[in-house]
LOLUM-819984 format. One record per residue: residue number from 1; residue in one letter; x, y, z of N, C-alpha, C in turn. Coordinates in steps of 0.001 Angstrom, whole numbers, plus 500000, padded with zeros to 6 digits. Each point is the difference from the previous one (the first is absolute). Layout:
residues N
SITE  NUM  a  X  Y  Z  X  Y  Z  X  Y  Z
...
END
This chain:
residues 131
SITE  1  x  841760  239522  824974  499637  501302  500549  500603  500195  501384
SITE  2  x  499961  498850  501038  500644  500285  501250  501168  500018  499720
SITE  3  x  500989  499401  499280  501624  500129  499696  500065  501754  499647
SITE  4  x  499314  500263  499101  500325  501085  499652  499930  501376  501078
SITE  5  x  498921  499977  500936  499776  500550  501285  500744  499628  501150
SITE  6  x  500843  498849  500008  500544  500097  500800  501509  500647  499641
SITE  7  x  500428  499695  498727  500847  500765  499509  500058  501738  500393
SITE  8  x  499195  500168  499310  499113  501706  500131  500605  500253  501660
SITE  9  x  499372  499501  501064  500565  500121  501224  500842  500095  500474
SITE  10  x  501262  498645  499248  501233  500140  500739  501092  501400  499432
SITE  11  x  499546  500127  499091  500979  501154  498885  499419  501198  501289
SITE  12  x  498740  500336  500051  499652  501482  500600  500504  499651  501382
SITE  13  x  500058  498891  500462  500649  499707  501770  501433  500200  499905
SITE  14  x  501044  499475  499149  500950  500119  499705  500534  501792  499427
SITE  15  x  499310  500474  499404  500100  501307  499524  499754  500802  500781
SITE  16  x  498932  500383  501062  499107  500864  500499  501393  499852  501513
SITE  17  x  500282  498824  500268  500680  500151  501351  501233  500358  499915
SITE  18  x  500562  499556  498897  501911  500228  499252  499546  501579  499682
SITE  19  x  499266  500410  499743  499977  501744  499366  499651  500465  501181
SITE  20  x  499138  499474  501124  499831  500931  501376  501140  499948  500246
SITE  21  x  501273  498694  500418  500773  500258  500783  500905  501118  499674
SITE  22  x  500168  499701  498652  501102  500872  499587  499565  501442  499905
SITE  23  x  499263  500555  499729  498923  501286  499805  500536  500507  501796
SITE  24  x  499495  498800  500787  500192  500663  501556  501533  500119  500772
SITE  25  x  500660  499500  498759  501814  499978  500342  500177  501420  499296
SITE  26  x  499580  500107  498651  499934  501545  499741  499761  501086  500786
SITE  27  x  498807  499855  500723  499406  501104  500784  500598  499747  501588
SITE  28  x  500648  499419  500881  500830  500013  500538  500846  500812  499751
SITE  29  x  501096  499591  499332  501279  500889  499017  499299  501374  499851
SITE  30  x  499077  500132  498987  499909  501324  500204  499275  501137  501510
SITE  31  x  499315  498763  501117  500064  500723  500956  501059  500714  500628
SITE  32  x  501545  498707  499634  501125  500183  501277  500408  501416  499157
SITE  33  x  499885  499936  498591  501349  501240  499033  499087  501162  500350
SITE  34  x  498771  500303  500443  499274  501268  500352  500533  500279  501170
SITE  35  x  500768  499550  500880  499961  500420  501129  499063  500534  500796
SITE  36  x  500223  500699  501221  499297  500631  501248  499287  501472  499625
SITE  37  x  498632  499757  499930  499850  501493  499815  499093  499979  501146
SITE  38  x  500148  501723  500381  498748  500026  501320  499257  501026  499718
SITE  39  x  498657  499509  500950  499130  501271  499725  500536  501752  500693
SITE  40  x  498790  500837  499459  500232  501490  500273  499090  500923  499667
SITE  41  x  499731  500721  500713  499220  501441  500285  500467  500891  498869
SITE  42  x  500109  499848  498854  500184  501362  499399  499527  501435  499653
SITE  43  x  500831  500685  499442  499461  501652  499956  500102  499967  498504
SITE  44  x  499051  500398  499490  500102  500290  498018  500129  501300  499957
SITE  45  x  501789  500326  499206  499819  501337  499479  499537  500273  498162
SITE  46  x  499042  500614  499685  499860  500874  499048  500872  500563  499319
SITE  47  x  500837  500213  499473  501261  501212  499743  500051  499881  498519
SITE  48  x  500670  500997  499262  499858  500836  498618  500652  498529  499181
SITE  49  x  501070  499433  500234  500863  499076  499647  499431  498682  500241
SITE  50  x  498975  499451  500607  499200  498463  500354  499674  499942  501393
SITE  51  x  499604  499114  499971  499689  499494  501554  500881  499343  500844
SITE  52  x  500223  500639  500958  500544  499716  501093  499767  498948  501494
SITE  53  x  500168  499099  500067  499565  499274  501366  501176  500109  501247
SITE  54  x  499353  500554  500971  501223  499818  501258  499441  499403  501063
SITE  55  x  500384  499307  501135  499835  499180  500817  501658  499308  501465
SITE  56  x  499410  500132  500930  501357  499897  500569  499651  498667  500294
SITE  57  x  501370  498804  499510  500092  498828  500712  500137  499803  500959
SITE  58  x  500386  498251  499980  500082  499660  501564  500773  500325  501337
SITE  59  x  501343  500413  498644  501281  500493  501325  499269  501812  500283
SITE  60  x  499158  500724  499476  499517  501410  500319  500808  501062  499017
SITE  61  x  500693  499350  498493  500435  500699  499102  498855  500239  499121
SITE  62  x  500524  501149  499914  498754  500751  499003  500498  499233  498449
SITE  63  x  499051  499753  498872  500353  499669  498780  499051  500436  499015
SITE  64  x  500349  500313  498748  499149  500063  498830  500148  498878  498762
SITE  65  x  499057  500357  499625  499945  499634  498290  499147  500416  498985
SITE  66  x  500788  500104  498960  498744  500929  498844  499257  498600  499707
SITE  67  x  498782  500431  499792  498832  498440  499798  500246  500243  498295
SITE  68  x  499317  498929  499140  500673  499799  498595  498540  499937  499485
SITE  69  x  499899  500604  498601  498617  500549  499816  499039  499287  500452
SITE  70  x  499902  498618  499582  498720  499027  500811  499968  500342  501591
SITE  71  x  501201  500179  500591  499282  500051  501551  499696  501961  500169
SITE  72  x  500390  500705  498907  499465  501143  500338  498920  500379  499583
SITE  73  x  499289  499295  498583  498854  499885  500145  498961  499478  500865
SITE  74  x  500298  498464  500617  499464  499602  501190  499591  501099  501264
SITE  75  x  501145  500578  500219  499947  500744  501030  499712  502093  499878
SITE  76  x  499617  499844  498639  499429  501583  500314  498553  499985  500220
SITE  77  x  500389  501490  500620  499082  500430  501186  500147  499374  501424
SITE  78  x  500746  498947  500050  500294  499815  501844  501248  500806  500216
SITE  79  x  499775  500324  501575  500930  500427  500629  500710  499286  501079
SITE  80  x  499487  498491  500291  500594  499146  500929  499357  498882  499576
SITE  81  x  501368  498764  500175  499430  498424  498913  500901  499551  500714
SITE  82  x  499613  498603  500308  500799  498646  500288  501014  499287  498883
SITE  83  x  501652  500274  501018  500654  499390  498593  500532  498726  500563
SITE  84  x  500918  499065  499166  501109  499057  500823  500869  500876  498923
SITE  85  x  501669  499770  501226  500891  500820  499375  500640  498984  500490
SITE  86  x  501313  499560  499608  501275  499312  499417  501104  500219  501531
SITE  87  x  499527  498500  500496  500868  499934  501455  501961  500082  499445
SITE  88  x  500322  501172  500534  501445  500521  499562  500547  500158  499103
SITE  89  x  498455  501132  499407  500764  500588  498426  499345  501496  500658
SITE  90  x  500535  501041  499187  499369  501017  499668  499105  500474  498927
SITE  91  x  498923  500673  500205  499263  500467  498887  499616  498536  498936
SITE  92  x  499255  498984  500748  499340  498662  499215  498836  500488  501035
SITE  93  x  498927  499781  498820  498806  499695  501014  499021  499542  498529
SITE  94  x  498906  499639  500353  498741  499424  499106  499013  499706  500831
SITE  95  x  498843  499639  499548  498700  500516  500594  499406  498660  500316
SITE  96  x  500720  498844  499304  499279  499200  500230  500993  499116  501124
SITE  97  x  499802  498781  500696  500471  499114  500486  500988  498672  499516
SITE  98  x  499951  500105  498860  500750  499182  499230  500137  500107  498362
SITE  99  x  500712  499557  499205  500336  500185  499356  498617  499879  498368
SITE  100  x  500019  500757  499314  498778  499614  499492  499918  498322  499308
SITE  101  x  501187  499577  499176  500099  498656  499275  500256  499349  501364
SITE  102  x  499731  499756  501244  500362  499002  501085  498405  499270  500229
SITE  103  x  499053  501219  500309  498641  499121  499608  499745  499321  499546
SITE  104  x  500244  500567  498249  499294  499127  498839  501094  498214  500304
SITE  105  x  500974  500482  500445  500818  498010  500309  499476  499772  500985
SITE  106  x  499821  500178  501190  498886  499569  500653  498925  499150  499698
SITE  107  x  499506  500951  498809  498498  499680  499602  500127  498783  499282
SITE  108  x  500823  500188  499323  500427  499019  498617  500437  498599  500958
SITE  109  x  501122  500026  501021  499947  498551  500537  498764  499212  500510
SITE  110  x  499488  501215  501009  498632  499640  500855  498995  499145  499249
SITE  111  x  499679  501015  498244  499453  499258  499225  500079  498150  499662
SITE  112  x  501552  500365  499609  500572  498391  499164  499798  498753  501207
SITE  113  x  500190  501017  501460  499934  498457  501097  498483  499908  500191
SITE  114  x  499294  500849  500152  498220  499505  499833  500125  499124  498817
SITE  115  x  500473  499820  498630  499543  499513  499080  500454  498537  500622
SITE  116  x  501845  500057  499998  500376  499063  500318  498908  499167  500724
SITE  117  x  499887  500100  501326  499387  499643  500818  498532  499767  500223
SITE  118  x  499215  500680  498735  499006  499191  499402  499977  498593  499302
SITE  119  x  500754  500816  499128  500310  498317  498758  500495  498979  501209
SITE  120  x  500547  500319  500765  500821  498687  500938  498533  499130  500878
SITE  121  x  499164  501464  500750  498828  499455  500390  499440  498810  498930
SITE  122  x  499585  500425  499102  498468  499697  498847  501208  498629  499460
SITE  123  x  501159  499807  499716  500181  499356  499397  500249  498540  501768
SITE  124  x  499939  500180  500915  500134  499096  501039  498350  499922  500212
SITE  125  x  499385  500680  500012  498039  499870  500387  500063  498829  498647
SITE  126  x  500465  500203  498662  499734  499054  499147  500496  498815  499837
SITE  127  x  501072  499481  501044  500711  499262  499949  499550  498953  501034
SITE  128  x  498755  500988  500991  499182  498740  501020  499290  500176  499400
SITE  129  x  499427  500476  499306  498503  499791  499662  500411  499032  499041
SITE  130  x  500152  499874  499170  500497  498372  499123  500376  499278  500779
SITE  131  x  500212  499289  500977  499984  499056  500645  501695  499694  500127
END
């Protein structure tokens, strides 16, 4: 029974830390390929054709972008919303701060190195406690 538990341990210590690292080499990479976005004061237009967002960046150029049905549903009925818009593009912006699949790798490494790093605990607590 202890062979088999200690087995059990080394596979989830070995697994849980090899899938954080790499999970957090993923989400790196996809931090650097998102590039720079910054925040902004925007203005929501209404108009016959979709929704409209304008906002002047950092250099004091005015910019737009039509929002894409999810963010124009999000955003009806406002007339002013916080965007990040796309450091030296025109007309990029989104509502949130990062990318939506950049979280969930986040989440997913954060997860595998707690595991890792359990099994590594419980299987060394068991390794003094047997003498």
């Amino acid at each position: 029974m202890d062979t088999a538990l200690d087995i059990l341990l080394e596979v989830f210590s070995w697994l849980g830390l090899g899938a954080g690292v790499l999970l957090a080499a993923v989400a790196v990479i996809l931090w650097a390929v998102d590039g720079t976005w910054l925040p902004a004061d925007a203005i929501v237009d209404h108009e016959d054709d979709g929704t409209v967002v304008r906002w002047f960046d950092a250099d004091g150029d005015a910019n737009s972008a039509h929002a894409s049905p999810a963010e124009a549903q999000h955003l009806a009925g406002a007339d002013r919303t916080p965007i990040w818009y796309r450091h030296g593009w025109r007309g990029r912006m989104r509502l949130t701060r990062r990318a939506a699949g950049f979280r969930a790798v986040v989440w997913a490494a954060a997860s595998m190195l707690a595991l890792g790093v359990l099994a590594l605990t419980a299987s060394w607590i068991l390794l003094f406690a047997r003498g």
